[in-house]
TILUMZA-54861 format. One line per field, with one value per atom (N, C-alpha, C): residue number from 0; residue in one letter; atom name; x, z, y. Coordinates in pm, 1 decimal, m for minus. Atoms other than C-alpha are relative to their C-alpha. Layout:
<nodes>
num c(NUM,...)
residuo c(A,...)
atomo c(CA,...)
east c(X,...)
up c(Z,...)
north c(Y,...)
</nodes>
This chain:
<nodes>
num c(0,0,0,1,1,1,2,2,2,3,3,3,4,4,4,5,5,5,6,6,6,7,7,7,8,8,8,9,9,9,10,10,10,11,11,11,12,12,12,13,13,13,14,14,14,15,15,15,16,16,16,17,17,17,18,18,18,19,19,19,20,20,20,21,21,21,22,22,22,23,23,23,24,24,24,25,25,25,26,26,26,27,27,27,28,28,28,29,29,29,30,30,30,31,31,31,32,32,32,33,33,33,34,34,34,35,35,35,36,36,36,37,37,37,38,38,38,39,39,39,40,40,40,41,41,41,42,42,42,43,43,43,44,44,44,45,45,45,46,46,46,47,47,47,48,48,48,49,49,49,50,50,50,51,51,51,52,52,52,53,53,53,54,54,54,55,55,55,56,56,56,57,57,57,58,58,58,59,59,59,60,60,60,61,61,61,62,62,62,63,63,63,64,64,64,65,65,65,66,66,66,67,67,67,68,68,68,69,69,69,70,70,70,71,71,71,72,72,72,73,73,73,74,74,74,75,75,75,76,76,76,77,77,77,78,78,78,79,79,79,80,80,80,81,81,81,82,82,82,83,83,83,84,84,84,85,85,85,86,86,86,87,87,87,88,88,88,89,89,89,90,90,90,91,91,91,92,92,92,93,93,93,94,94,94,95,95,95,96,96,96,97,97,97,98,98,98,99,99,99,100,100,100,101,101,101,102,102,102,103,103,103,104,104,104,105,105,105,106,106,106,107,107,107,108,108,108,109,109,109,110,110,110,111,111,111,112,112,112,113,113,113,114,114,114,115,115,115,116,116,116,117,117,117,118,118,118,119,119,119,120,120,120,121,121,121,122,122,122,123,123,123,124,124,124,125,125,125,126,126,126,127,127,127,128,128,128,129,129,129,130,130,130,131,131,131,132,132,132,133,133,133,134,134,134,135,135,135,136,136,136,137,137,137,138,138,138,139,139,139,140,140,140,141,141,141,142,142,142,143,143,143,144,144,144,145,145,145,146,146,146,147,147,147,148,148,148,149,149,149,150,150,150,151,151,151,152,152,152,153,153,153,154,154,154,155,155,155,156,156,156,157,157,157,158,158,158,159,159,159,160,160,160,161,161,161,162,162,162,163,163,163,164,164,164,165,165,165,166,166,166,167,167,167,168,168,168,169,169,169,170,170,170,171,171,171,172,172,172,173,173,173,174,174,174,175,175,175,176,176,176,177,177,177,178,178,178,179,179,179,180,180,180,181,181,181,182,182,182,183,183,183,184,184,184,185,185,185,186,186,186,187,187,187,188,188,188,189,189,189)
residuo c(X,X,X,X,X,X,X,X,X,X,X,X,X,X,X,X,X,X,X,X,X,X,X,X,X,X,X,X,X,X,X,X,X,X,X,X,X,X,X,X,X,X,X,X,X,X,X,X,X,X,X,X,X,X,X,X,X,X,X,X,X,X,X,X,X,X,X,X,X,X,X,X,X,X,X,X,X,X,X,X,X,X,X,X,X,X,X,X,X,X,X,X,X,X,X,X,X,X,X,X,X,X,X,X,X,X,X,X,X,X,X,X,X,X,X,X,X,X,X,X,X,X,X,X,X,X,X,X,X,X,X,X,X,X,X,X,X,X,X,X,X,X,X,X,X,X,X,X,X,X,X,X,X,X,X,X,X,X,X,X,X,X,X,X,X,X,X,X,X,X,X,X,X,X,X,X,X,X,X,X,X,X,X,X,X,X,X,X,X,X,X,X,X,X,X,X,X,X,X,X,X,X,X,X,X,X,X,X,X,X,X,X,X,X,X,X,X,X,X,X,X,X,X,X,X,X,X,X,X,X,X,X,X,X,X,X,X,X,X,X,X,X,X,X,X,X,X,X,X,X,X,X,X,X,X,X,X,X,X,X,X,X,X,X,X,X,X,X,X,X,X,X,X,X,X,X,X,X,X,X,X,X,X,X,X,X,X,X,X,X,X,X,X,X,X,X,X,X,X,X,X,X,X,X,X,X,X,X,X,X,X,X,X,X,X,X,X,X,X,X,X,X,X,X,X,X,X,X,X,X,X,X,X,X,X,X,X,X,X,X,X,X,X,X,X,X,X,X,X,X,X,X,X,X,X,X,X,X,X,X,X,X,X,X,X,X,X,X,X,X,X,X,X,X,X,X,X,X,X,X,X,X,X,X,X,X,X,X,X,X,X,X,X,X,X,X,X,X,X,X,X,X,X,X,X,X,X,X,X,X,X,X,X,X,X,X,X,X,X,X,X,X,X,X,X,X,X,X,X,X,X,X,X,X,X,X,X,X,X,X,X,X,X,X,X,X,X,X,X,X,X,X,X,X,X,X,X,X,X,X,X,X,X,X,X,X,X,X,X,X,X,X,X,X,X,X,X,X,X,X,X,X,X,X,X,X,X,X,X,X,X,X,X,X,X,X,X,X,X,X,X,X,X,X,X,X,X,X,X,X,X,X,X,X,X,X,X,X,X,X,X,X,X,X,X,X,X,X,X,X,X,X,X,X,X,X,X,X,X,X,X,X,X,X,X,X,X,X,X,X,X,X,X,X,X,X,X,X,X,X,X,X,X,X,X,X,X,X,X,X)
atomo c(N,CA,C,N,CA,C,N,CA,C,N,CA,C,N,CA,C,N,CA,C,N,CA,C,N,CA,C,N,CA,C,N,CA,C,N,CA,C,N,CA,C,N,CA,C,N,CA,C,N,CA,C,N,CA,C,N,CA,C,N,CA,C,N,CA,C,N,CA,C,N,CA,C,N,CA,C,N,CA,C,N,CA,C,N,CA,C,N,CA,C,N,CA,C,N,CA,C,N,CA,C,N,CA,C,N,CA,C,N,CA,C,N,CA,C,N,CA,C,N,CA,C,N,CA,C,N,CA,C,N,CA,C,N,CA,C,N,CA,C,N,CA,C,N,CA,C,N,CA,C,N,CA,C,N,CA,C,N,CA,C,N,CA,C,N,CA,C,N,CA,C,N,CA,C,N,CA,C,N,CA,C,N,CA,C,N,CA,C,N,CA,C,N,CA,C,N,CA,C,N,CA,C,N,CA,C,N,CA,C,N,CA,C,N,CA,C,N,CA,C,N,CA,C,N,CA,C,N,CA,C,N,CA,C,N,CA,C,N,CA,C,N,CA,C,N,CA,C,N,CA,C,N,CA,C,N,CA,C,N,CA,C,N,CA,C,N,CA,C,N,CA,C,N,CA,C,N,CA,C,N,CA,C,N,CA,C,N,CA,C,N,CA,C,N,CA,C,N,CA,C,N,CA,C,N,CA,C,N,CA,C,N,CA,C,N,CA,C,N,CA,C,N,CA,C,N,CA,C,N,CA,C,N,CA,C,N,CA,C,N,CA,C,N,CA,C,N,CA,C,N,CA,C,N,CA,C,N,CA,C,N,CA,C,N,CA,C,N,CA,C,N,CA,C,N,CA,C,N,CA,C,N,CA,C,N,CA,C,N,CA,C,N,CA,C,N,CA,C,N,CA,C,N,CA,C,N,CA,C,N,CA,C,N,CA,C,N,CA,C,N,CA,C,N,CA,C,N,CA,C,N,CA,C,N,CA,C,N,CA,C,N,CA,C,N,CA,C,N,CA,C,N,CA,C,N,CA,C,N,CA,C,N,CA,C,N,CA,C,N,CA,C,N,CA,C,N,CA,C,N,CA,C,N,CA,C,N,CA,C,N,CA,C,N,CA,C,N,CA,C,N,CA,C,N,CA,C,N,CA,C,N,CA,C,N,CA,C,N,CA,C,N,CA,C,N,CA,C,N,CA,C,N,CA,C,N,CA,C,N,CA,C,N,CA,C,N,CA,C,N,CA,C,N,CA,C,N,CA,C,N,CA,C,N,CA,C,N,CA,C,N,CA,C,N,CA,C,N,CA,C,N,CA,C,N,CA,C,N,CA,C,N,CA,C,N,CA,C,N,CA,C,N,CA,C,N,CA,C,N,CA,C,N,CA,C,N,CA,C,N,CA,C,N,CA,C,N,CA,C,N,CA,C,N,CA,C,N,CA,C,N,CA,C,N,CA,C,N,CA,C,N,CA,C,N,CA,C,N,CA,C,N,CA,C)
east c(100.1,3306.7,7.1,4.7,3322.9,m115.9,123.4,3051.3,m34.4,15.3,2885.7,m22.5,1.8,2944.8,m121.5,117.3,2693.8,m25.4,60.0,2498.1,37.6,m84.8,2581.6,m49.9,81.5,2296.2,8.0,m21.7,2362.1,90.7,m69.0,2472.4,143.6,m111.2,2846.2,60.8,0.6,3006.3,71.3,m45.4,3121.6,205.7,m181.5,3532.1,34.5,m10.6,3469.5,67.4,m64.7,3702.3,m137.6,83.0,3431.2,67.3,m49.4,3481.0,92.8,m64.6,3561.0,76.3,m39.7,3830.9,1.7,2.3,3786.6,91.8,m99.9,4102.6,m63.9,69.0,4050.5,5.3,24.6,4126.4,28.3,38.5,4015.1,90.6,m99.3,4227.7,m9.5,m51.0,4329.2,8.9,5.2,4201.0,77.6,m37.2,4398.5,m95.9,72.2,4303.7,m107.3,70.6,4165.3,m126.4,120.6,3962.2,m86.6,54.8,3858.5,m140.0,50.2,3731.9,m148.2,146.1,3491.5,m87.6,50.5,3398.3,m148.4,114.6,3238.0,m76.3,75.4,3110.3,m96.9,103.0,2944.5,m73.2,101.9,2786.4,m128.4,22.3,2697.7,m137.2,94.3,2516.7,m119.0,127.2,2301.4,m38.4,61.9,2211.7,m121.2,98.6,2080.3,m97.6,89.2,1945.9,m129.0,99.8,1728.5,m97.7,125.9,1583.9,m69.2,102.1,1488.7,m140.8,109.4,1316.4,m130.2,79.7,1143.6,m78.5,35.0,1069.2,m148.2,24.9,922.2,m166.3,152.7,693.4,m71.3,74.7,589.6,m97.4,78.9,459.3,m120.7,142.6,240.2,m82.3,81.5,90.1,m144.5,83.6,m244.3,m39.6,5.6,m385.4,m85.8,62.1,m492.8,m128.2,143.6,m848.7,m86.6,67.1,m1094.0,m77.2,78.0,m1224.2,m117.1,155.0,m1558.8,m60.5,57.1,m1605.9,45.0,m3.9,m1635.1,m107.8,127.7,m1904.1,5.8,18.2,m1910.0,m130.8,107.6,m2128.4,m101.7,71.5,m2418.5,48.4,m17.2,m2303.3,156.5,m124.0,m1917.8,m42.8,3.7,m2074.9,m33.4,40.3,m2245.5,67.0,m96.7,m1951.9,103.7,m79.8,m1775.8,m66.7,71.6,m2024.1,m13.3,m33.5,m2044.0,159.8,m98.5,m1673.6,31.4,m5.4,m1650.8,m76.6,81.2,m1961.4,41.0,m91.7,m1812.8,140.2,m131.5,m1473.4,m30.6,13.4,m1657.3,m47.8,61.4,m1850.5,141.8,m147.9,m1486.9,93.8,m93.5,m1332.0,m92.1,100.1,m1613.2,m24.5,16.4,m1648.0,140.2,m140.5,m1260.0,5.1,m26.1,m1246.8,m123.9,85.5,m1584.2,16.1,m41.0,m1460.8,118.4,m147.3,m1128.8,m0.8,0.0,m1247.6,m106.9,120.2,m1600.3,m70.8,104.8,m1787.0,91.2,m61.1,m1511.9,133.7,m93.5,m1197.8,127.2,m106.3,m844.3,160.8,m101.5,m587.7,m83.5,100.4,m629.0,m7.2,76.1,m771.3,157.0,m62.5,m464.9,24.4,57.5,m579.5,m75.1,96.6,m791.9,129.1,m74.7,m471.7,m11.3,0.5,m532.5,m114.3,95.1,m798.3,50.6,m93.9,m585.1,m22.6,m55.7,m461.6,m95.8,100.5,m813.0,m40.7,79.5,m867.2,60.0,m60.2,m598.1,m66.1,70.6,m787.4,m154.9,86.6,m1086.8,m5.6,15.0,m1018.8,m5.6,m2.9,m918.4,m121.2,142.3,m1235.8,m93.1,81.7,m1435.4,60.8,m44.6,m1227.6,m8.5,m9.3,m1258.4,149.0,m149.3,m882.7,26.5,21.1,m820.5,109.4,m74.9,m535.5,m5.4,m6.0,m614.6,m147.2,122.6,m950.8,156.6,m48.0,m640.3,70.8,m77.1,m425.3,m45.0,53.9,m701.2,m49.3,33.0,m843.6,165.9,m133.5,m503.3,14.3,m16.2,m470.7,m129.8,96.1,m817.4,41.8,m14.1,m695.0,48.1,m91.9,m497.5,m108.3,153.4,m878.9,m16.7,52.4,m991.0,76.4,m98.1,m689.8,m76.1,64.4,m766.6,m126.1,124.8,m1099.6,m53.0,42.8,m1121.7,102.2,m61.2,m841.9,m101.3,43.9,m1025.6,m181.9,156.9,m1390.1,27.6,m11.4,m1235.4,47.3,m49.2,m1050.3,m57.4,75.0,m1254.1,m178.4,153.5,m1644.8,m55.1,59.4,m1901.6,m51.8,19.7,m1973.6,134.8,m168.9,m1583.4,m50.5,10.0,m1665.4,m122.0,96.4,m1955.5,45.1,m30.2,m1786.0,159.1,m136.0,m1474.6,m57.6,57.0,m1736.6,m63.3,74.8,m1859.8,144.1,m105.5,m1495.1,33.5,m60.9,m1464.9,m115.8,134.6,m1807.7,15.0,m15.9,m1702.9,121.1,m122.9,m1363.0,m12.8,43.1,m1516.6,m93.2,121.0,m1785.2,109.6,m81.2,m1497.5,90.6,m86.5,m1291.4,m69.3,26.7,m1558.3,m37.9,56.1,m1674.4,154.5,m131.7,m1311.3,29.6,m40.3,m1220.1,m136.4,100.2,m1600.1,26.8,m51.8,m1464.4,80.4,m94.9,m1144.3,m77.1,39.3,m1293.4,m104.2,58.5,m1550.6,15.5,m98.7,m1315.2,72.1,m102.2,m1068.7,m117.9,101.1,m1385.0,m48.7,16.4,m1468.7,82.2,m149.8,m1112.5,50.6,m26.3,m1079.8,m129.7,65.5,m1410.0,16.4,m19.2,m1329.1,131.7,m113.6,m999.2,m77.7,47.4,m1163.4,m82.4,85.6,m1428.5,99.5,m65.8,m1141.4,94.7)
up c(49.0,7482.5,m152.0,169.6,7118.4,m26.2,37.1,6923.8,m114.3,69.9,6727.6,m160.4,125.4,6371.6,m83.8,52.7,6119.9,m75.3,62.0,5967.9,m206.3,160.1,5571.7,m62.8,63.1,5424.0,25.0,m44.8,5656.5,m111.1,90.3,5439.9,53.6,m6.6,5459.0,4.3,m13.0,5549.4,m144.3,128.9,5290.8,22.3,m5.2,5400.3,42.0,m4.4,5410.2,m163.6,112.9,5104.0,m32.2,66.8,4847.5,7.4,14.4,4833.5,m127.8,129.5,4477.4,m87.2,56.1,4332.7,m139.6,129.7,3966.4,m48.2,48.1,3804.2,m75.4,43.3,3739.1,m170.6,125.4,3346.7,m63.9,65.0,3110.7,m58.5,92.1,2981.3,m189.9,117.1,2614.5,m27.6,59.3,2375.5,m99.1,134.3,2087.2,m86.9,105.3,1749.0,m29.1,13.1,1743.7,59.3,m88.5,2029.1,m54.1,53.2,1929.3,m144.3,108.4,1581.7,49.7,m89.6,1792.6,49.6,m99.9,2013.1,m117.4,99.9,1671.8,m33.7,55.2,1485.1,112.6,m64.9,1834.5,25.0,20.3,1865.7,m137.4,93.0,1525.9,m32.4,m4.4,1564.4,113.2,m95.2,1877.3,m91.9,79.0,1660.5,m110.1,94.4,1393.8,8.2,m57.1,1635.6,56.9,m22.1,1765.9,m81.5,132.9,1430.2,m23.3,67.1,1340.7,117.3,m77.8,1665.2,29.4,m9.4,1652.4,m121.7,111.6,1258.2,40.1,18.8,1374.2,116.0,m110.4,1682.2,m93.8,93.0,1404.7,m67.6,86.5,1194.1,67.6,m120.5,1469.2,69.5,m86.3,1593.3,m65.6,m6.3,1600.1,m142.6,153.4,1221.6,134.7,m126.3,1408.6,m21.3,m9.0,1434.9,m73.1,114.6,1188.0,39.2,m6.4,1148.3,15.1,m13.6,1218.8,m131.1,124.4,831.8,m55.4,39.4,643.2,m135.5,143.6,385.3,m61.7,43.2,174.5,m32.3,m64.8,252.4,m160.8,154.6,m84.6,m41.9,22.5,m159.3,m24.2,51.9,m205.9,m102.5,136.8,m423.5,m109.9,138.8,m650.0,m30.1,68.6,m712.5,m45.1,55.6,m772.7,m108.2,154.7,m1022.9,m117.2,82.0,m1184.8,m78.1,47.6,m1248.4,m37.7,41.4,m1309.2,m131.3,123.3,m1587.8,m107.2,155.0,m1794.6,m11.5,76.2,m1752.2,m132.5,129.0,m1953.2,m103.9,132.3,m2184.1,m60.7,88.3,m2245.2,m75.7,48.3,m2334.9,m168.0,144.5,m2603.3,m97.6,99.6,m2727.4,m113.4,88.0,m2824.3,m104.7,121.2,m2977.3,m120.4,88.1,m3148.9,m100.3,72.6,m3300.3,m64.8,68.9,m3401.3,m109.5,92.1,m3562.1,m74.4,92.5,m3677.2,m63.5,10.9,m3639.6,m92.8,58.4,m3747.9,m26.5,m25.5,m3821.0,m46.3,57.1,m3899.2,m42.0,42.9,m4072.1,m12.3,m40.3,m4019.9,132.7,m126.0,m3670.1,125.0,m38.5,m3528.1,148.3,m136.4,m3265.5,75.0,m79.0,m3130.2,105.2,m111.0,m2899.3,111.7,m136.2,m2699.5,123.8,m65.6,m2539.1,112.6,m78.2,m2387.5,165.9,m93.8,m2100.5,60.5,m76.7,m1987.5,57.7,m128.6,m1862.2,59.4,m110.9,m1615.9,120.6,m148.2,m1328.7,m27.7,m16.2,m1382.3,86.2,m148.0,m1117.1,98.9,m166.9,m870.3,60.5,m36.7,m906.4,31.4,m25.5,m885.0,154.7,m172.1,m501.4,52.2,m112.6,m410.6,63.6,m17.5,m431.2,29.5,m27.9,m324.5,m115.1,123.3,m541.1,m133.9,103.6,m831.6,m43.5,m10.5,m782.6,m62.6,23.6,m752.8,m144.0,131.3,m1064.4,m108.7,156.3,m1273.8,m31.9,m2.1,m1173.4,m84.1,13.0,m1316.1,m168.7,109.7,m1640.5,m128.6,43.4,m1762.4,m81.2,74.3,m1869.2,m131.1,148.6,m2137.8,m92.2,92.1,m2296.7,m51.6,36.1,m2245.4,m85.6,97.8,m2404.4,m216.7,140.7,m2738.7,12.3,57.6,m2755.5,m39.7,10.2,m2713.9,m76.4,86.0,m2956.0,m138.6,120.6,m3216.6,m4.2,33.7,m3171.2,m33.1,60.5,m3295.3,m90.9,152.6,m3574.2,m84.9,85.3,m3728.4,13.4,27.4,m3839.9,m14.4,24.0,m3886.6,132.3,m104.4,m3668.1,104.7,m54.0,m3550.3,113.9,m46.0,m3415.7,166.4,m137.8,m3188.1,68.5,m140.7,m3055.6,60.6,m75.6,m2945.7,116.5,m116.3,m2743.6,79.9,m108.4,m2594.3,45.3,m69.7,m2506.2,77.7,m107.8,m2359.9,145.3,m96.5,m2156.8,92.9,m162.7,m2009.7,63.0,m64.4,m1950.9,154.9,m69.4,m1765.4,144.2,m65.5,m1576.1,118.4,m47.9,m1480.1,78.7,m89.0,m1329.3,165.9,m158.2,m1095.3,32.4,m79.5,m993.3,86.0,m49.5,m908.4,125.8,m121.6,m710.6,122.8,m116.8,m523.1,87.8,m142.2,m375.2,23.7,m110.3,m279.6,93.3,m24.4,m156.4,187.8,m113.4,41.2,97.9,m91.5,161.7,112.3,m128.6,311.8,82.0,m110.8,486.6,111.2,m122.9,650.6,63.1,m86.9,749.4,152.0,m130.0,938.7,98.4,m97.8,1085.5,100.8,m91.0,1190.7,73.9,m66.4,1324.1,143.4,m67.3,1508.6,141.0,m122.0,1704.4,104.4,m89.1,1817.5,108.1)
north c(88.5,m884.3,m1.8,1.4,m1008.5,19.5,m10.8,m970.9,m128.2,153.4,m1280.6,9.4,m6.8,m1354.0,37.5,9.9,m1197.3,m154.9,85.1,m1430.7,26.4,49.8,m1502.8,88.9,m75.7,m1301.5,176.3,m154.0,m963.5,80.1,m93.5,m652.2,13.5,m33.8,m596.6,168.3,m154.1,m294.8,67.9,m20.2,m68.8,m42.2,29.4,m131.0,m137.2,170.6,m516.7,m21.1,18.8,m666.8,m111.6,66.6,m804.0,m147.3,127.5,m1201.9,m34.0,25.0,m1193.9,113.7,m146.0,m892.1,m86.2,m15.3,m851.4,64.4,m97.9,m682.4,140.4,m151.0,m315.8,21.3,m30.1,m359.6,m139.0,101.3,m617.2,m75.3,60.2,m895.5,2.7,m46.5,m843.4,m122.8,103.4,m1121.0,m14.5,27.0,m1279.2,23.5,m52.0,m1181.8,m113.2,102.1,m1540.9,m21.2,15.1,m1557.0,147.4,m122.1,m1192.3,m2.4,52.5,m1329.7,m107.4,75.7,m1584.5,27.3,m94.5,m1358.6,69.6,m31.2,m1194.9,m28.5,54.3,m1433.1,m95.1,m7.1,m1524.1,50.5,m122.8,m1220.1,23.6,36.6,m1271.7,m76.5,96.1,m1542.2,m10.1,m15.7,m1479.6,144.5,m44.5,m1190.1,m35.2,60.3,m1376.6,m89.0,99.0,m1624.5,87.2,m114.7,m1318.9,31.4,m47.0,m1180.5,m154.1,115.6,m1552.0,m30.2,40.9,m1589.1,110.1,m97.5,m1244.7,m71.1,29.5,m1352.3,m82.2,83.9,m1666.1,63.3,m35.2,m1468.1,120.4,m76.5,m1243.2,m77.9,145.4,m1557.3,m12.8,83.4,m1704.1,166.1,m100.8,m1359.5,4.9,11.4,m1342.2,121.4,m164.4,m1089.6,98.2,m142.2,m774.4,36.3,2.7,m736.8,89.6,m89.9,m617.6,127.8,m144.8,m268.8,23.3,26.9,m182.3,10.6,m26.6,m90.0,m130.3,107.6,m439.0,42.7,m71.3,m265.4,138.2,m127.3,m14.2,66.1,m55.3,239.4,18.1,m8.5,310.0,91.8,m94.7,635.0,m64.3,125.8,369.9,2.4,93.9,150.4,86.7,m70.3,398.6,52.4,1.0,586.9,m100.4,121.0,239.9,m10.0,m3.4,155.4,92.6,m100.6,463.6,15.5,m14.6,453.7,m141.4,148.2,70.7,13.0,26.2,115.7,121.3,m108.5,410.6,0.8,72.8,246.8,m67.3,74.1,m39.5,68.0,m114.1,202.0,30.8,m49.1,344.3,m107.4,77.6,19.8,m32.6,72.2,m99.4,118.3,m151.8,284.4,m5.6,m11.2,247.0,m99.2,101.5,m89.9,21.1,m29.5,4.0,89.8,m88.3,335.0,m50.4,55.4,168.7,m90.4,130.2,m119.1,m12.7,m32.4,m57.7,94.5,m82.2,234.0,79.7,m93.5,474.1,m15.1,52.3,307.2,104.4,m102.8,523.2,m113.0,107.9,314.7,m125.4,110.2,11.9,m137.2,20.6,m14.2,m67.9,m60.4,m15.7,86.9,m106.9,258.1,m96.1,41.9,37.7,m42.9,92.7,m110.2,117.4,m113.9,233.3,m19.9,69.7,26.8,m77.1,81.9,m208.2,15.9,m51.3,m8.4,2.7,m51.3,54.5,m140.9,118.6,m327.3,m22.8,94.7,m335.0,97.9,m35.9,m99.9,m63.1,60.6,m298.7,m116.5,145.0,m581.0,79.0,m39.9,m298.7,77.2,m49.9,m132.1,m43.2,75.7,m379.0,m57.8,m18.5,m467.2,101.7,m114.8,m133.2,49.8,m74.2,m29.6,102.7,m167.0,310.3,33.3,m9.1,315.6,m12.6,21.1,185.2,151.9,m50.3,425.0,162.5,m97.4,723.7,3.9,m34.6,644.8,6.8,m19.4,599.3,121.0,m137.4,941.7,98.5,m33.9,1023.0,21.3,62.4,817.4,0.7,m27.6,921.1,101.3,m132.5,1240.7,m3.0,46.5,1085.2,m46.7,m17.1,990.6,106.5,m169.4,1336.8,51.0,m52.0,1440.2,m37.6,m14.6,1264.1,42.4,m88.8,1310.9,112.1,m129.7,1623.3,71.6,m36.6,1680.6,m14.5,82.2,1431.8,60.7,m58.4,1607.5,119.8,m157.5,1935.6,m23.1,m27.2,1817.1,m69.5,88.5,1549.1,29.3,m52.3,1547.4,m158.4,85.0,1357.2,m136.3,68.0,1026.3,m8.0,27.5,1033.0,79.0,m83.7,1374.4,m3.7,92.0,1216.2,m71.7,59.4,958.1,60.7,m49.9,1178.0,40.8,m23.1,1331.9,m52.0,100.2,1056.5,m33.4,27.3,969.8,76.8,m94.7,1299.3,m6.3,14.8,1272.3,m112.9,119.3,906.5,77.9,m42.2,1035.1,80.4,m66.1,1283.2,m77.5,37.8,1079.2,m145.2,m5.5,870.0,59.3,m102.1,1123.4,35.0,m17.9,1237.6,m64.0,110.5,890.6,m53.1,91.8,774.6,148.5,m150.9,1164.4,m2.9,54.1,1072.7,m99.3,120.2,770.6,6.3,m9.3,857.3,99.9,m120.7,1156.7,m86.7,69.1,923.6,m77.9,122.9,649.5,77.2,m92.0,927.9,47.6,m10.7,1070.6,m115.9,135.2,710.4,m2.4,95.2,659.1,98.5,m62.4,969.0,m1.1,21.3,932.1,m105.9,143.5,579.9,35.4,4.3,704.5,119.3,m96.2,991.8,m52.9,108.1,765.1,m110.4,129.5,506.6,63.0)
</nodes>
């Protein structure tokens, strides 16, 4: 008795010859075709990054944090270090150019430098908050050189340069200080 043809879909045995033999080792391209071969590769490559690029573009911004405010105990060390920044800028050009001038005024360009962290303080930069905690010292420095060697009204306002310098320092080290505390709390809760 024969037995009746499987059907098309039935599994094959394993010592049935596959329909289609594939040669056991790869044909060997010209250098030409080889070269195509590359700069095809190549190019679905680059067709890839553009299309990742492009699903990067259109993605949705990632959703805001629950902190959108800064907390009061923020702002007042912002302000505090924002308002004896400005005290420090008008103290310099004032001592330089009016009150107590040395040459002639001259010094006052050491002022300068002090209005470029004034935008970031006023955004609430964390950075600009760290480098100025930084760049302060270079105040303190004179001042507190220039209130020991000079007299008179000079000698006053060195120490008022050293006093903002100061008042600065720990308003800018309070809010990093406070920000990194939010961030790990807010990381902690999520």
């Amino acid at each position: 008795m024969s037995q009746p043809p499987l059907p098309s879909n039935a599994p094959q045995s394993a010592n049935a010859p596959s329909p289609i033999e594939l040669p056991a080792t790869p044909i060997p391209l010209s250098p030409t075709e080889q070269r195509r071969a590359e700069r095809a590769a190549k190019a679905a490559a680059r067709a890839a990054k553009a299309a990742a690029r492009a699903a990067a573009r259109e993605a949705p911004p990632p959703p805001p944090t629950g902190r959108t405010q800064a907390s009061p105990q923020e702002a007042l060390s912002r302000n505090l270090a924002l308002g004896a920044l400005m005290a420090l800028f008008v103290l310099c050009l004032a001592w330089e150019l009016w009150l107590a001038p040395t040459g002639s005024g001259s010094l006052a360009i050491k002022a300068l430098p002090l209005l470029l962290p004034m935008a970031g303080l006023w955004r609430y930069r964390l950075y600009t908050f760290r480098w100025l905690s930084l760049m302060v010292w270079l105040y303190f420095a004179e001042g507190a050189v220039r209130a020991t060697s000079e007299s008179g009204l000079a000698m006053w306002l060195a120490t008022a340069e050293v006093l903002l310098s100061v008042l600065i320092f720990v308003a800018c080290a309070l809010q990093v200080r406070q920000r990194l505390a939010a961030a790990k709390a807010e990381r902690s809760e999520a």
